[in-house]
VOGU-3710 file (C-alpha; in Angstrom, 3 decimals, decimal comma):
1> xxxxxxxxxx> 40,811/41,933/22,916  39,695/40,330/19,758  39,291/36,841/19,504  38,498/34,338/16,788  35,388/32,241/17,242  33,607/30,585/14,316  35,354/31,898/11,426  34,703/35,482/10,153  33,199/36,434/13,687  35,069/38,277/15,499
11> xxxxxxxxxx> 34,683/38,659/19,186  35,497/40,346/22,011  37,072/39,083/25,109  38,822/40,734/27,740  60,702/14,356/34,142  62,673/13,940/30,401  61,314/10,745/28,927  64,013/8,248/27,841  63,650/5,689/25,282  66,947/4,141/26,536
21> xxxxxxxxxx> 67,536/0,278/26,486  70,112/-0,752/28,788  72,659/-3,201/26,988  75,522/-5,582/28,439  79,225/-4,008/28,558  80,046/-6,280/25,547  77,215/-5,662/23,444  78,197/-4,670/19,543  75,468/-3,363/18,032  74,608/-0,787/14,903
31> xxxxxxxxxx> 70,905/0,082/13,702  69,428/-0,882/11,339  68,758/1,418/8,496  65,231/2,451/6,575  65,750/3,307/2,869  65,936/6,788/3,950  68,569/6,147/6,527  66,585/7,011/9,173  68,446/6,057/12,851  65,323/6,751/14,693
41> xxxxxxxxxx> 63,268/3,919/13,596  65,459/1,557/15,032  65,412/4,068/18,361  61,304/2,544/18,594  62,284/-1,032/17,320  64,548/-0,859/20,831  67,803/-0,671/19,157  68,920/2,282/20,144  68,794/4,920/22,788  66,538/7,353/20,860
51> xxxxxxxxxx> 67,724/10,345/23,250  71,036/9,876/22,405  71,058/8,214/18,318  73,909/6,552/19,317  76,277/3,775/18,240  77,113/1,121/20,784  80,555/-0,047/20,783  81,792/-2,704/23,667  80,292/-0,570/26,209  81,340/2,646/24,832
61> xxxxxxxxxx> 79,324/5,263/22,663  81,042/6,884/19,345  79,383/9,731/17,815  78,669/10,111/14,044  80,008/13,296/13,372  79,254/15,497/9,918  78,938/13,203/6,795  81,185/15,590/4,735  82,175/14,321/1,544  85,908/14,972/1,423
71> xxxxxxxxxx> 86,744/15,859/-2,241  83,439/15,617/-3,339  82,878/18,741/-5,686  80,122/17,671/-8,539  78,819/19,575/-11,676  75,878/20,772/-9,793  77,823/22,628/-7,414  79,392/24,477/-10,498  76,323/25,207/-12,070  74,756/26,286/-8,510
81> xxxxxxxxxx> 77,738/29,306/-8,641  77,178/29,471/-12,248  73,266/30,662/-11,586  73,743/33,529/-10,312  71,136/36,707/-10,290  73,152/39,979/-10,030  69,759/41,565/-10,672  69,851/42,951/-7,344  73,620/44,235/-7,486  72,694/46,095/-11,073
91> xxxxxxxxxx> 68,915/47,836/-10,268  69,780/48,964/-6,891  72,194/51,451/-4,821  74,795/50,224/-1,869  75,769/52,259/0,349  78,411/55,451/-0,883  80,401/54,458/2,107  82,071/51,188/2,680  85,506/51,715/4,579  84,026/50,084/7,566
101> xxxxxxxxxx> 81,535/47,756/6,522  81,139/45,903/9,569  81,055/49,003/11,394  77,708/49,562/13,696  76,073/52,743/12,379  73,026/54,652/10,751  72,777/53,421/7,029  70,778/56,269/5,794  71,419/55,820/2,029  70,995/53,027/-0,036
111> xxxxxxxxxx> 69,735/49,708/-0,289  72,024/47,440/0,711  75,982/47,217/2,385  78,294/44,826/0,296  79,710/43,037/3,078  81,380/39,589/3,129  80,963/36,876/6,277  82,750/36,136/8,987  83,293/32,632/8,415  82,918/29,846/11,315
121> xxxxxxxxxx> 86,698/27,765/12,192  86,672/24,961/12,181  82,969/23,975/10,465  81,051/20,720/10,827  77,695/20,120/9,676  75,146/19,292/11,395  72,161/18,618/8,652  71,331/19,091/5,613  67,798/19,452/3,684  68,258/16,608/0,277
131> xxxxxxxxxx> 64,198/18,076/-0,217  65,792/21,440/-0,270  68,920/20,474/-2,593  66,531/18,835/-4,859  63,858/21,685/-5,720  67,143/24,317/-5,737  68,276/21,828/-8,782  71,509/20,270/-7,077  72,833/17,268/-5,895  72,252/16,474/-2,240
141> xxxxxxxxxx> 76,108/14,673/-1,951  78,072/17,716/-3,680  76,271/19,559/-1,698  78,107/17,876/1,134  81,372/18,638/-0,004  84,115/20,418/1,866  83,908/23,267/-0,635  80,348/23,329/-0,093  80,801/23,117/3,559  83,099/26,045/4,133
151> xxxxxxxxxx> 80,773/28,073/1,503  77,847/27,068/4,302  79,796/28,447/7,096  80,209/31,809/5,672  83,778/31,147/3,203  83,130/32,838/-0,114  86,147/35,171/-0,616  87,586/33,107/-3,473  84,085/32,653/-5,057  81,962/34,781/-7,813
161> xxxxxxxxxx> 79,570/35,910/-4,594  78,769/39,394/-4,174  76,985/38,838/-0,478  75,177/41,808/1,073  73,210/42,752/3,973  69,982/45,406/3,944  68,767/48,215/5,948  65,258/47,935/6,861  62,169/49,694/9,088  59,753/47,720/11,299
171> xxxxxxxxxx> 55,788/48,672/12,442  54,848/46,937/15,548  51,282/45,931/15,349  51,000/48,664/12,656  52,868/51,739/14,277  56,440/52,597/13,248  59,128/51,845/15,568  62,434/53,800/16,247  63,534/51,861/19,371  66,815/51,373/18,210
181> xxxxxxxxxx> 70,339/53,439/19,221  70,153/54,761/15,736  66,285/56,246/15,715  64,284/55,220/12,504  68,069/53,903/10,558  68,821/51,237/12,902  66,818/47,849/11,887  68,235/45,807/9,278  70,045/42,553/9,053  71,856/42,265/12,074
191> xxxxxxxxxx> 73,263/38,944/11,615  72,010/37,617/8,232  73,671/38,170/4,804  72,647/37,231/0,957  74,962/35,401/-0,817  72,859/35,659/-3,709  69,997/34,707/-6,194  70,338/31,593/-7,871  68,090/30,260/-10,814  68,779/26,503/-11,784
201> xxxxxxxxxx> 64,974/25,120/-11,685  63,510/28,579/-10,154  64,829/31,098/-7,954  66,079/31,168/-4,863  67,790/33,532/-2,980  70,323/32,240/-0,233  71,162/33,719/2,695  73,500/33,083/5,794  72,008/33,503/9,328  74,716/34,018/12,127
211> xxxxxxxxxx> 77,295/34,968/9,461  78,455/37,699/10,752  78,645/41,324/11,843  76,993/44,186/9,282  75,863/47,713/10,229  72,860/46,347/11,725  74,487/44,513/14,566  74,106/46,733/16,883  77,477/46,074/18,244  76,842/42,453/18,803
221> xxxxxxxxxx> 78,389/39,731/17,632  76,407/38,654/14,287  76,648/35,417/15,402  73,297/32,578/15,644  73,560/29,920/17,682  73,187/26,345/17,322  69,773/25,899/19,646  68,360/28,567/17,217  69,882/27,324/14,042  68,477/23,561/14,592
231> xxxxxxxxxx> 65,225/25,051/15,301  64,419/27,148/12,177  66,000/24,332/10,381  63,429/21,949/10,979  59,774/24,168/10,991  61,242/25,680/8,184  61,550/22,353/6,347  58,468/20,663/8,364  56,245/23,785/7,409  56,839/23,387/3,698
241> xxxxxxxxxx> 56,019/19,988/3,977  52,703/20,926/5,704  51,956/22,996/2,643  52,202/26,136/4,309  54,121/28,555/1,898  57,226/29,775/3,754  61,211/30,307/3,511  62,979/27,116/3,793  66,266/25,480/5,179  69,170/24,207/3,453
251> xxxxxxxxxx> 71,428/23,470/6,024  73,093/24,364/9,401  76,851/24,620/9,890  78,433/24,962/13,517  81,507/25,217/14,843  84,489/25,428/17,351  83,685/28,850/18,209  81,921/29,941/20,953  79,634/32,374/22,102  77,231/33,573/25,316
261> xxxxxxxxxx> 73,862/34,317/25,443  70,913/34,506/27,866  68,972/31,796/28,265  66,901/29,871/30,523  67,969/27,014/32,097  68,285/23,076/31,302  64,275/21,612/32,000  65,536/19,254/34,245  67,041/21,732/36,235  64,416/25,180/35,297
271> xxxxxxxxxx> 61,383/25,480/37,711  58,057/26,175/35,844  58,032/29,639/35,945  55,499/33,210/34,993  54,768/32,689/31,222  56,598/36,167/31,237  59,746/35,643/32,578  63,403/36,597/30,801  66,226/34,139/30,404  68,540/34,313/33,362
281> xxxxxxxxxx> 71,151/32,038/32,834  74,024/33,136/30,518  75,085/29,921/28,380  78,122/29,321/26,455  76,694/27,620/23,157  78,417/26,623/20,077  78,301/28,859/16,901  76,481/27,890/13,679  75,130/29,135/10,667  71,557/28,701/9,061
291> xxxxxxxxxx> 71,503/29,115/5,042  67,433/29,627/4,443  66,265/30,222/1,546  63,312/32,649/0,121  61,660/33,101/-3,335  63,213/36,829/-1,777  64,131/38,283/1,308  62,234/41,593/0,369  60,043/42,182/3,492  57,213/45,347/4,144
301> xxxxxxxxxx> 59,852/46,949/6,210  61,949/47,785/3,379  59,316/49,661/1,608  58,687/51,195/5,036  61,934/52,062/5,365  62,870/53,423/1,697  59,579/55,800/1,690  60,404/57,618/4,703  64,001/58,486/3,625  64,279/61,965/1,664
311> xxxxxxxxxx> 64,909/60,143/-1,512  61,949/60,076/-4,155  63,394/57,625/-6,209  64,637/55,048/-3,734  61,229/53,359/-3,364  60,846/53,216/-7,186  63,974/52,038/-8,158  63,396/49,368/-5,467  59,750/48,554/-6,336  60,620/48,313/-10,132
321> xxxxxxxxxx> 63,533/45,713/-8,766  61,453/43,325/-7,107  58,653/43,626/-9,390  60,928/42,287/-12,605  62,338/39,467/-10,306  60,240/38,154/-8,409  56,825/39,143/-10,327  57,779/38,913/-14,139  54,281/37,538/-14,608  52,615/41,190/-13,378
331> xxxxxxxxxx> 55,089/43,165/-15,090  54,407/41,410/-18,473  50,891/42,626/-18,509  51,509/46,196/-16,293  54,166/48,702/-17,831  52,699/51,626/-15,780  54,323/51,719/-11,770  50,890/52,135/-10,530  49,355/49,783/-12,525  51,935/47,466/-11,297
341> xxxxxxxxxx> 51,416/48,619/-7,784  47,786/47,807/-7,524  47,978/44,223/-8,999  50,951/43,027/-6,747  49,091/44,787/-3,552  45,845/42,587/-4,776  48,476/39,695/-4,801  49,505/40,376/-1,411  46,415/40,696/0,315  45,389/37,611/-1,055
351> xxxxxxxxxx> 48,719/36,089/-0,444  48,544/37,242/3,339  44,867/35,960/4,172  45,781/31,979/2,591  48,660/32,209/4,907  47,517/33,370/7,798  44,416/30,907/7,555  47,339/27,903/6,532  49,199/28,750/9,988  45,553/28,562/12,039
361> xxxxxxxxxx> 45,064/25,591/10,570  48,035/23,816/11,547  47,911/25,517/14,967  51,178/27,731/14,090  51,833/31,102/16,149  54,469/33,366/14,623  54,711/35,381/18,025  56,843/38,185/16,461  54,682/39,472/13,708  56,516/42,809/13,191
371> xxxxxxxxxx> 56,650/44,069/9,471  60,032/43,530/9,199  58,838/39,687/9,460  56,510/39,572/6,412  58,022/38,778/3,094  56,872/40,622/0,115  56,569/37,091/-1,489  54,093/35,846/0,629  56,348/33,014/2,639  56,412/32,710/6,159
381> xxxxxxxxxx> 59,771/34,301/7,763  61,554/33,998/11,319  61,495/31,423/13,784  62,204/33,157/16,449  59,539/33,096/19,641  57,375/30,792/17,933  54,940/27,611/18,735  52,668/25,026/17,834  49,692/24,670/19,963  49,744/22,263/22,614
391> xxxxxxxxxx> 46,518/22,546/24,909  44,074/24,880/23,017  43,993/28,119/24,284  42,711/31,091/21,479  45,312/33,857/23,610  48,503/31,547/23,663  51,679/33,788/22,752  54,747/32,208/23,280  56,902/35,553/22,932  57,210/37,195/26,326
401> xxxxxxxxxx> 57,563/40,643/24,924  54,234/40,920/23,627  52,217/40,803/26,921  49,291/42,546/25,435  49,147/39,508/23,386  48,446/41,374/20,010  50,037/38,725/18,447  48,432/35,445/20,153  46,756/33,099/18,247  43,592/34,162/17,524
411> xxxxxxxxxx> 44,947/37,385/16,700  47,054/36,433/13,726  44,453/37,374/11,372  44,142/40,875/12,221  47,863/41,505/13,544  47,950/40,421/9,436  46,031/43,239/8,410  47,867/45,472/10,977  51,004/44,704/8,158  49,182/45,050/5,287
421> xxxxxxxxxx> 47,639/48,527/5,983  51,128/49,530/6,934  52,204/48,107/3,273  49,281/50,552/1,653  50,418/53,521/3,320  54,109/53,372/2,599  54,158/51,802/-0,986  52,270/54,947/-2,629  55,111/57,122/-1,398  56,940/55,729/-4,923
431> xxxxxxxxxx> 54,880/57,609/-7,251  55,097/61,370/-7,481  53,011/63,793/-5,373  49,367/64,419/-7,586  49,166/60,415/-7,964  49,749/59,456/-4,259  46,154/60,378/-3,663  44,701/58,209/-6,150  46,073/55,174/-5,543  45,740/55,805/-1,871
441> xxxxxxxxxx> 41,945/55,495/-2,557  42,073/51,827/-4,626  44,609/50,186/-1,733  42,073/51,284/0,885  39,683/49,643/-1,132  41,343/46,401/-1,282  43,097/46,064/1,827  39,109/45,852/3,054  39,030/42,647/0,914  41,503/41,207/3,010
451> xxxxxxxxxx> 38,396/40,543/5,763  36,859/38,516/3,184  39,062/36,722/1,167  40,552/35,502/5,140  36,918/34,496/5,818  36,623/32,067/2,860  40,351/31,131/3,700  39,934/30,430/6,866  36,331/28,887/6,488  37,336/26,317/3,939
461> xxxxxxxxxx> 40,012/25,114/5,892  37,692/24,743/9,100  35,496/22,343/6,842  38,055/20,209/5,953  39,211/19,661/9,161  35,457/18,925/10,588  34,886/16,404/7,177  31,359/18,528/6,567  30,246/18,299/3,130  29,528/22,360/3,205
471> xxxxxxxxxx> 29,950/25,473/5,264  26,810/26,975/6,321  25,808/28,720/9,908  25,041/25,282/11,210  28,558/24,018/10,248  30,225/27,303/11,845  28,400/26,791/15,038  29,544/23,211/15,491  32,409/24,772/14,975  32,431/27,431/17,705
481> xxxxxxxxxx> 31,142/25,177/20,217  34,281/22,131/19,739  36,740/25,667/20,026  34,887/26,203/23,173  35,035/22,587/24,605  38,448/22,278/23,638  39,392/25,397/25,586  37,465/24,349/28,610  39,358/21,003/28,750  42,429/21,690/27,556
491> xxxxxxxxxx> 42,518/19,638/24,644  45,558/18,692/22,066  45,041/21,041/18,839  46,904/18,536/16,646  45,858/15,234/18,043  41,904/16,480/18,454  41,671/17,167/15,263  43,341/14,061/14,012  41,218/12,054/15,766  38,466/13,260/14,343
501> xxxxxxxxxx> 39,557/11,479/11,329  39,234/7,997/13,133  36,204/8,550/14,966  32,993/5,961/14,506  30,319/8,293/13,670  28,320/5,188/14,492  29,186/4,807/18,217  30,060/8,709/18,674  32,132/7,808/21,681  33,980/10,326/23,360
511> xxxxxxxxxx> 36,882/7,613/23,911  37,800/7,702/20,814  39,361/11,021/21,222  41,117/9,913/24,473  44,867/10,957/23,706  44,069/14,147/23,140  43,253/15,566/27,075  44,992/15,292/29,948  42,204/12,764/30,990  39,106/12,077/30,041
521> xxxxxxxxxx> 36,338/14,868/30,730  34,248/14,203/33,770  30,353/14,811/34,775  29,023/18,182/32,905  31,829/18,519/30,262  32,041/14,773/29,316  27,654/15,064/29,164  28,655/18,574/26,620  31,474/16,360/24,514  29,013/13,953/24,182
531> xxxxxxxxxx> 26,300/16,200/22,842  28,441/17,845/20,608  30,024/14,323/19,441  26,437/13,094/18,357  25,753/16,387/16,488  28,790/16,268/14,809  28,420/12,609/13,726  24,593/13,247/12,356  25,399/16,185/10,526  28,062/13,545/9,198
541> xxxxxxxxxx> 25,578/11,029/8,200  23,866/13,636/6,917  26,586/14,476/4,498  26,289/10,971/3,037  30,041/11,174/2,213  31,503/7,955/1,691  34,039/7,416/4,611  37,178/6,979/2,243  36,566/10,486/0,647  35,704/12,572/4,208
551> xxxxxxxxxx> 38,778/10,961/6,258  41,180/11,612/3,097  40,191/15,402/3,365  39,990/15,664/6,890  43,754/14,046/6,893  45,028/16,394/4,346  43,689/19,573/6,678  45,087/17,463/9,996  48,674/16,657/10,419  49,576/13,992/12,420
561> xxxxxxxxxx> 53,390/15,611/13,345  53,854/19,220/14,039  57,371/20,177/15,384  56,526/20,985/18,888  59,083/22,990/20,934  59,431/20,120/23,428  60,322/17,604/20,229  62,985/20,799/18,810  64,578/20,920/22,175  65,383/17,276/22,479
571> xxxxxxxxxx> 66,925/17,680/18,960  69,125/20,835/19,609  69,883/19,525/22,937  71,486/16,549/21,688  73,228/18,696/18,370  74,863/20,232/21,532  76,665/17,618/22,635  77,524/16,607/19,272  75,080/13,930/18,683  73,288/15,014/14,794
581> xxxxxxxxxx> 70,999/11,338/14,571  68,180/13,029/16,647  67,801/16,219/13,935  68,741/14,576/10,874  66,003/11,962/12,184  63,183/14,713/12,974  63,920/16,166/9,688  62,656/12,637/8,283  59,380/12,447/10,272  58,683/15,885/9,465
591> xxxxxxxxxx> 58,859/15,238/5,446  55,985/13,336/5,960  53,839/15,108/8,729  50,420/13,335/7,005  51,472/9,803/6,988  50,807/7,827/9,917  54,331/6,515/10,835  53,457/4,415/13,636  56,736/4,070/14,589  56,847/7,540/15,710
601> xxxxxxxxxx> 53,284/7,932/17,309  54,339/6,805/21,086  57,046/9,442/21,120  55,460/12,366/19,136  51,544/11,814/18,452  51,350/13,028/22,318  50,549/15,531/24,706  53,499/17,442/25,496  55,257/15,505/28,657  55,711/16,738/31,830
611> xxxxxxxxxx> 59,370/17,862/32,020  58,156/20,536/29,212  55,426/22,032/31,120  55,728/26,016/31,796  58,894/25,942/31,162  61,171/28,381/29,189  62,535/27,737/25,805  59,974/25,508/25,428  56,666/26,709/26,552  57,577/30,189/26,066
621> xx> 61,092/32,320/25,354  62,203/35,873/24,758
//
């Protein structure tokens, strides 16, 4: 297997915590509120019962339930309908046949189904994103309206929407898949659906997850539910406020209604169990609906797809599409398709190396990094089977269907390239026959950039996070050798590196980085911690950086806050039984993942507790 050591060397290798405080029957008590309205600040001032985010009342608990606006409408929410990009509806082809649209069955023709949702009864939401309201240019509190609400759950019949769904391929670590009941036509959106493009400030395209049956459902139920929902929610909108570029969250919607799937049990009840193990235990979960949003939704499988049907000019009436909307800039210096071709694949390569070398730095793994799951746009897309890193280990993988671990950490960068060569193959398949061979020739050429331009990615970001003036072989050594100290001892990705930032290079003690091991490294490896510590703090000196200007850079490459599976579960588990304070709360902390927020640092600037350990959902998850 290949493994990342110092960057652009690549090797070979083969009990739930409660924050509870117990008050008398009588007690009457409400939290205080922050400016931002945060309810879990006063969980740590020992107001509340964090777990819960609850009111107390005599004895008895009440439950804040959706802060719906009733009658609220607003001008924005007008002008968001009023936006609309039928781009999409005008360039491209639906499908000739649409008597059945929810019908599951081979789409072989055309590029999307125009299919309407399946709205949820009865919706309430859970959360909202006001970061995400604000840079899609409308007001956070129309957006909380009950005609905004029952548009978020999937009710746009009596609206100007035109929703679809799209047929797509998929490459597993670069080879085409067909393992579907419909061969190489089966993939698409199974249970996601576009209710548009809207341009206010810039684009964004909108689109309901759990919405719904289409085609592509397989002859499930199209349906998301609200453990999964509250999850993407929040490391959609906590990775955009890392600075990693990826789709976002606007809000999740859930419901009444009902549904079953496999999954593993409850921690307090679930054994630790083999990092490979299914879910077992069918749960009845509530309903919901995720509305993300993307510059686009265009992903490498649908060029896949659309160059190996028998159509020639399916590809090209596609390409031409998303090159006018979502890469006017390209087109207004290219007017030739293969002109246009080579300077968007440039883009993407480059693209694809900054992000892959943004998710290493913040410890993220994908753990599903089909083609179907890259965006033509360069965000990050699905959060499905992922993680943050906990203990470092290079070969974590949370998903238990890759067991060959192709797409473990350390592997990102050249499951990555796996995706992009797959992208070079297909997208040449859109000009005709004597040209393919050509431009065939110039993408080979600069998919090999990809190697370096995710070197000096990847390097850059290593520096910051180490505070060293430059990058040289002595920098990338020091480098290797903390990877290989923190593997050996099992040390905290997020909270090593952020306590790098603190460290005295004067007394170069190993305490110091304390919080981030189990417990404090013993005989040889403390003697090799505290070699490496007084290396690291010469070549520090060295530097001659004032202390102000290293720590701010190392802080800007270190989060404090990363949304750790253990932290998501405690927020979805309590969205289950109603309770909203613990996600709408998380959603706070994580618009801020830099800033120290002491109040937060006992629960969350931790190792991940005991009750979480090996267990699934949490540790890892189908």
């Amino acid at each position: 297997m290949l493994a990342l050591g110092a960057p652009g060397v690549w090797q070979h290798t083969s009990s739930l915590p409660s924050l509870a405080v117990k008050r008398p029957a009588s007690a009457r008590l409400d939290p205080p509120r922050s400016p931002g309205g945060c309810v879990l600040c006063a969980a740590f001032l020992g107001l509340v019962p964090f777990a819960e985010g609850l009111r107390w009342r005599g004895g008895q608990r009440s439950v804040r339930r959706s802060s719906v606006r009733s009658g609220t409408t607003g001008p924005n929410v007008a002008q968001l309908l009023a936006g609309l990009d039928h781009s999409a509806l005008v360039d491209l082809t639906p499908e000739a046949s649409a008597l059945e649209p929810r019908r599951s069955r081979a789409v072989k023709a055309g590029h999307y189904v125009p299919i309407l949702p399946e709205p949820l009864p009865d919706p309430e939401l859970v959360a909202i994103s006001d970061s995400m309201c604000r840079d899609l240019g409308v007001d956070s509190e129309a957006m909380r309206s009950e005609e905004m609400l029952k548009m978020l759950a999937g009710e746009v019949e009596n609206t100007n929407l035109k929703p679809w769904a799209t047929p797509y391929g998929t490459s597993v670590n670069g080879c085409f898949s067909a393992d579907s009941p419909f061969g190489p036509w089966g993939y698409g959106d199974g249970r996601a659906i576009s209710l548009g493009v809207f341009k206010l400030k810039e684009p964004w395209e909108l689109q309901l997850k759990g919405a719904g049956r289409t085609p592509f459902s397989r002859n499930f139920d199209g349906r998301a539910v609200l453990r999964s929902c509250v999850r993407e929610f929040l490391a959609s909108e906590a990775m955009h406020h890392l600075g990693v570029p990826t789709a976002r969250a606007l809000s999740v919607v859930t419901s009444s209604e009902r549904v079953t799937r496999p999954w593993y049990m409850h921690p307090s009840q679930e054994m630790s169990r083999e990092r490979f193990s299914p879910p077992r235990c069918d749960q009845d979960e509530a309903a919901a609906v995720l509305c993300r949003c993307a510059r686009s939704f265009w992903r490498v499988g649908h060029v896949e797809l659309f160059a190996r049907r028998s159509s020639s000019t399916e590809l090209m009436d596609f390409l031409w599409h998303v090159f006018r909307r979502d890469f006017p800039e390209l087109v207004a210096v290219h007017r030739r398709l293969d002109d246009l071709i080579m300077a968007f694949f440039q883009e993407f390569v480059q693209q694809q190396a900054e992000l892959v070398a943004e998710w290493l730095r913040v410890g993220y793994v994908h753990g599903n990094m089909n083609s179907d799951n890259c965006l033509l746009c360069g965000q990050t897309l699905d959060y499905g089977p992922f993680a943050f890193m906990e203990g470092y280990d290079p070969s974590y993988q949370p998903f238990t269907s890759d067991k060959t671990g192709h797409y473990a950490f350390d592997q990102q960068p050249a499951a990555t390239l796996a995706t992009v060569r797959v992208l070079a193959e297909n997208i040449v398949h859109a000009l005709p026959a004597k040209e393919q061979g050509g431009c065939a020739e110039h993408l080979k050429k600069i998919t090999a950039s990809f190697q370096e331009s995710f070197d000096a990615a990847h390097c850059d970001r290593c520096r910051r996070k180490l505070g060293v003036k430059t990058w040289d072989a002595n920098a990338a050594e020091m480098w290797r050798q903390l990877l290989e100290l923190m593997a050996r001892t099992d040390a905290d990705y997020t909270i090593l590196f952020r306590s790098l930032v603190w460290l005295d290079v004067d007394k170069a003690d190993l305490k110091d980085l304390e919080r981030a091991f189990p417990s404090l490294p013993s005989g040889e490896l403390h003697l090799a911690w505290t070699q490496w510590l007084r290396g690291y703090c010469n070549q520090l000196q060295r530097d001659g950086l004032t202390v102000e200007v290293r720590r701010a850079e190392m802080r800007a490459a270190s989060p404090k806050y990363v949304p750790r599976n253990w932290m998501l579960f405690e927020s979805y588990d309590a969205a289950s039984r109603g309770n909203y304070h613990v996600t709408r709360g998380m959603l706070e902390l994580f618009t801020a993942p830099y800033d120290e927020q002491p109040v937060f640092e006992e629960a969350y600037f931790r190792r991940a507790p005991d009750w979480a350990k090996s267990k699934g959902g949490i540790y890892f998850m189908s």
